[in-house]
C-alpha positions in Angstrom: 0.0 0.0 0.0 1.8 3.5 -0.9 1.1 6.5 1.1 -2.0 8.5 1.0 0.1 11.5 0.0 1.6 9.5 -2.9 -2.3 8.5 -4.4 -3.7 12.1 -3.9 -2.0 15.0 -5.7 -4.3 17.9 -5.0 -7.5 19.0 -4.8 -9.4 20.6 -7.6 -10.4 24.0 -7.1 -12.8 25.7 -9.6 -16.5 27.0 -9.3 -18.1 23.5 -10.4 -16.0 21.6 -8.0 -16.6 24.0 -5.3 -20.5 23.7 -5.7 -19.9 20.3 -5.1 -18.6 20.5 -2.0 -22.6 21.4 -0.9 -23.4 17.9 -1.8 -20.9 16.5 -0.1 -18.6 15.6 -2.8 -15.2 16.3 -3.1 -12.7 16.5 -6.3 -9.0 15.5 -6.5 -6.1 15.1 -9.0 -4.9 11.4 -8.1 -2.2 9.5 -9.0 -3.0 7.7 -12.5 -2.0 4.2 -11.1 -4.2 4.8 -8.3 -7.5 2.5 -8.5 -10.8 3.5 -6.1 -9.8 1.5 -3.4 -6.7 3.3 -2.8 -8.2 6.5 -3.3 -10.8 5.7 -0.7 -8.1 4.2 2.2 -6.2 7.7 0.8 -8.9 10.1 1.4 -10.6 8.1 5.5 -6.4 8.5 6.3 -5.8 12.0 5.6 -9.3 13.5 6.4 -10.6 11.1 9.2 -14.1 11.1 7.5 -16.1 7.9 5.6 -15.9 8.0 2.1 -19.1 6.4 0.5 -18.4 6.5 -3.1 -15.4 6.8 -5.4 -15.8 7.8 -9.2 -13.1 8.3 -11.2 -12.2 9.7 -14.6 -9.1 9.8 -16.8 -8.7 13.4 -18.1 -6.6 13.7 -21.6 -4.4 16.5 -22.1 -5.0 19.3 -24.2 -3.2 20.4 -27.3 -1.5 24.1 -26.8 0.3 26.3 -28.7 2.7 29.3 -28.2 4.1 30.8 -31.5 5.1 28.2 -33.9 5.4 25.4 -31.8 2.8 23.0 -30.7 2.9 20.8 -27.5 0.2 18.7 -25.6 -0.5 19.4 -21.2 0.0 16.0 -19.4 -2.6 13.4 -18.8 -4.2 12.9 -15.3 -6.7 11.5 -13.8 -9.9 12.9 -11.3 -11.6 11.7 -8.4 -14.4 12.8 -7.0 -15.4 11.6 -3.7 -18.6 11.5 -1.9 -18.9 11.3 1.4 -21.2 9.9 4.2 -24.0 12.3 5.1 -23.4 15.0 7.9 -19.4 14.5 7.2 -16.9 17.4 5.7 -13.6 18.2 4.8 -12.6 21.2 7.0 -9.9 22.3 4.5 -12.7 22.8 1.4 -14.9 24.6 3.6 -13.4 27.8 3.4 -13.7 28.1 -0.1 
């Protein structure tokens, strides 16, 4: 089993995943190797809070360009989290 700080990168801040946060769900950029089960054990570790569901999504990077030259954004994968009713993460709240 690797270290919760290993499977969870960062949270996701941005208006749609903050208005999540009202139902209780919670977004994170996770570690592509990571499957739901490790995001779950991840998440109870850090928070100290029940996770009820996992759902996950791989996210394909997006094609950029600055002058001339064309390059691609890195791959990554999402998790969104939803937890037990009544429970929060303190660190989301204050956003």
């Amino acid at each position: 089993m690797r270290d919760a700080r290993d499977v969870l990168r960062r949270p996701i801040v941005s208006e749609k995943s903050v208005g999540l946060v009202e139902e209780g769900k919670y977004s994170f950029w996770v570690d592509p190797a990571a499957n739901k089960i490790e995001i779950k054990l991840a998440v109870e570790k850090m928070f100290k809070v029940n996770v009820n569901k996992v759902r996950t999504m791989n996210v394909q990077g997006k094609l950029k360009r600055v002058g001339r030259s064309i390059g691609k954004t890195a791959a990554q994968k999402k998790a969104i989290v939803t937890l037990q009713a009544g429970e929060k993460i303190e660190g989301f709240a204050g956003l």
